[in-house]
N, C-alpha and C positions, 0 to 999 in steps of 0.2 A: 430131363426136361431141357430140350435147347435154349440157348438164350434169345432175351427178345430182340439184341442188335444183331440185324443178320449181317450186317455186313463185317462186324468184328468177327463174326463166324465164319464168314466165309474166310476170311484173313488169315485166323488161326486154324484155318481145316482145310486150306488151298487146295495142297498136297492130295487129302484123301477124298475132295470130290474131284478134282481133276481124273484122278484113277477110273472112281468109281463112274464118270461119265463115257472116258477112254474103253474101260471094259464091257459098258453097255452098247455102245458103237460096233464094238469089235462084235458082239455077241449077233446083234441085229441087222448086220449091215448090207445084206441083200435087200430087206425091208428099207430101210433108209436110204439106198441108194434109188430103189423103183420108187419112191414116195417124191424123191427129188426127180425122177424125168417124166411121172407124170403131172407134178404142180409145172414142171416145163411145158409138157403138150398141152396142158391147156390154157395157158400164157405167152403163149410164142407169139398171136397176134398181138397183143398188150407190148410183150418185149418190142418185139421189131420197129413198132411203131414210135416206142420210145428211142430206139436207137439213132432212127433218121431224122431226128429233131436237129435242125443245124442252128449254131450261135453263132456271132460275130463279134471277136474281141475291140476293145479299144485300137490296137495296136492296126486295126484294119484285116486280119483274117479272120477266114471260117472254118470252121472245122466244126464234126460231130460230137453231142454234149457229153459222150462219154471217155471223148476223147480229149478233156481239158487238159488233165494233168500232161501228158504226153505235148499239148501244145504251148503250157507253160512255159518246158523247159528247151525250144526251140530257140534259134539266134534272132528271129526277127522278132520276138515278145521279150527276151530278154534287152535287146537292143532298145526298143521304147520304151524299158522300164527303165535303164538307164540315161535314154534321154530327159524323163521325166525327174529322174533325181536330180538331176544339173538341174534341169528348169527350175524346183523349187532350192536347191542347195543341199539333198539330202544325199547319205550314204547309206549307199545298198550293203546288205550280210554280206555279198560275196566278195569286195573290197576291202570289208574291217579285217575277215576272214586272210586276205592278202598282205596286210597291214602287220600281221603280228606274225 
């Protein structure tokens, strides 16, 4: 009888569902592959649509919403977060990070 905390189970039994999910993957995977490009063909308008969704940072750029992270880590967004630190007196991670 398994226990009723599952998630202590899954903890003590990581190991052998990882496996056993691994080998049912391996076993099926023509099937899960075709399952995945048709939930695509029938969501590609849904997708695309979503893609072209454009944002406008504080910092004053645009860029596409699924392209945040990628603009985060830019010098002009970096650069006004930094200015934004001085404005209030704060210190950014990547300074303390230089610091030590």
């Amino acid at each position: 009888m398994p226990p009723t905390d599952y998630k202590k189970y899954y903890i003590e039994h990581k190991e052998v569902i990882y496996e056993r999910s691994k080998n049912r993957y391996l076993e099926h995977k023509e099937k899960y592959l075709e399952l995945q490009k048709s939930r695509y063909y029938n969501k590609r308008d849904e997708i695309s649509k979503k893609k072209k969704v454009k944002v406008t940072c504080e910092c004053g750029s645009s860029f596409r919403k699924y392209k945040r992270t990628r603009h985060n880590r830019t010098k002009k967004h970096l650069k006004y977060l930094q200015s934004l630190a001085l404005a209030n007196g704060l210190i950014l991670v990547q300074e303390i990070d230089n610091i030590e």
